[in-house]
C-alpha positions in Angstrom: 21.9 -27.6 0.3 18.3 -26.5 0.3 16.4 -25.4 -2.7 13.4 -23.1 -3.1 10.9 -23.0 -6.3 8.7 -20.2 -7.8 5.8 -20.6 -10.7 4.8 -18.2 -12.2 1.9 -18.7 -14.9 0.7 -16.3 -17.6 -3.1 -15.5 -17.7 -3.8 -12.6 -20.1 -1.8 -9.8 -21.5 0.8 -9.1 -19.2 -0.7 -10.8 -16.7 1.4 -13.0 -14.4 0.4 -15.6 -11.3 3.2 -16.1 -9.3 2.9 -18.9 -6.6 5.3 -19.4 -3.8 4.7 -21.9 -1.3 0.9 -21.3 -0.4 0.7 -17.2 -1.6 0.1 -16.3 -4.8 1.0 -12.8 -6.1 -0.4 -11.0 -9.2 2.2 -9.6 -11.6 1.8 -7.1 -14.3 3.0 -4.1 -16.0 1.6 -0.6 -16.5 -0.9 0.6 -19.2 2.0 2.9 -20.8 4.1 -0.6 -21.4 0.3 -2.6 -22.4 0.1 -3.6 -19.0 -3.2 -3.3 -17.4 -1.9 -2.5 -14.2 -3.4 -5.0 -11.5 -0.3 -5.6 -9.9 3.6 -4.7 -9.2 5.8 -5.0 -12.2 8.3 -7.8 -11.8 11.2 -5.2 -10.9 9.0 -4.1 -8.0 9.3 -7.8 -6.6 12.8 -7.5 -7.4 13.2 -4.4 -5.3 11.2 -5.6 -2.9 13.0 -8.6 -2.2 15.8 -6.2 -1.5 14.0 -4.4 0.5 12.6 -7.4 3.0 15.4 -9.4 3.1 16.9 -6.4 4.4 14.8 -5.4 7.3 15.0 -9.2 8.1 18.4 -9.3 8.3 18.4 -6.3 10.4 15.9 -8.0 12.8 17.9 -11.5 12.9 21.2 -9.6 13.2 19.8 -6.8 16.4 17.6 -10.1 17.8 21.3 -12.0 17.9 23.3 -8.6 19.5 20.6 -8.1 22.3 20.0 -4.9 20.7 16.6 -3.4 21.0 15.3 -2.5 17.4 11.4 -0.7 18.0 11.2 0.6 14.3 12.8 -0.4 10.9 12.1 0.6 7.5 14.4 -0.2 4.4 14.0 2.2 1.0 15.7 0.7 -2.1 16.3 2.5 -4.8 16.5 1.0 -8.7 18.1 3.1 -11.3 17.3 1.6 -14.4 20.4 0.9 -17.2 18.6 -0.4 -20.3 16.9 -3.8 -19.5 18.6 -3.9 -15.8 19.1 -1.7 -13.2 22.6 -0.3 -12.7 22.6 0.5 -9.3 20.6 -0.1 -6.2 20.4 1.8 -3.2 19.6 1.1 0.7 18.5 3.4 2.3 18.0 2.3 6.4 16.1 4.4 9.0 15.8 3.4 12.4 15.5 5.6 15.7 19.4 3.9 16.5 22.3 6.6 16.8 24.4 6.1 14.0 27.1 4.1 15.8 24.8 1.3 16.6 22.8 1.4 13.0 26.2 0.9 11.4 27.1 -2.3 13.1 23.5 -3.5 12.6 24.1 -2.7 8.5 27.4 -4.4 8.6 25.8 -7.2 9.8 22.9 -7.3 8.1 24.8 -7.3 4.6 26.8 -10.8 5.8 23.2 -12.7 6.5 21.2 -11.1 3.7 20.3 -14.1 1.2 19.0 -11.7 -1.6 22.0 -8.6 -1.4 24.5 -11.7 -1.3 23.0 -13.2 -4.1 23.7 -10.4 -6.1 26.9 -9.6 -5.1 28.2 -13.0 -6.4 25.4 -13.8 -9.0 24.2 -17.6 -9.8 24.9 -19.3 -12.6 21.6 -19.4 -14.6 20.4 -22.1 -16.2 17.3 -22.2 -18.7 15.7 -24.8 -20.0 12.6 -26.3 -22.1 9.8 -29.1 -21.0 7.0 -29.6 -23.7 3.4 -30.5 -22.0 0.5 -31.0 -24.5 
């Protein structure tokens, strides 16, 4: 079992740093929620993640079939259901006829880490450490 770790570190306002290995991503909301707007809002990571994992998966899983993949692009779509979103939707496009895009979905959605994850959610765990 491998393990991965995120921190994320309030600056000012809504202002977020989140660090992941050696990147750091700013995180913020917009101006109409007293954001000031100088980066994605959290549920635009969220989607994202979605979205990558996606077209990785897609790679990994045409790379595995010998099937020649020149273009991918992966749309997700979050409706949002009071403080979570209800329902996300893939949408795929690639130059593949349909027969061949299928199988490359079907596979895709056995190796994706993130759509798996939420198909049979964690248990969540939160906790408290006091530093002075």
């Amino acid at each position: 079992m491998t393990t991965r770790i995120v921190n994320a570190q309030w600056r000012t306002g809504f202002q977020v740093d989140v660090t992941a290995g050696r990147f750091t991503q700013r995180i913020d909301e917009p101006p109409s929620v007293g954001g000031d707007d100088t980066g994605p809002q959290p549920t635009d990571y969220f989607l994202a993640s979605v979205a990558s994992c996606f077209v990785l998966a897609l790679v990994y899983s045409a790379r595995k079939r010998d099937v020649a993949l020149p273009a991918v692009e992966v749309a997700v779509t979050g409706t949002y259901d009071g403080p979570r979103f209800s329902d996300l939707a893939i949408e795929v496009v690639t130059p593949l006829p349909d027969s061949d895009a299928e199988r490359l979905m079907a596979a895709a959605e056995r190796v994706c880490y993130v759509t798996n994850t939420l198909r049979k959610p964690p248990q969540i765990t939160v906790s408290h450490v006091s530093r002075q």
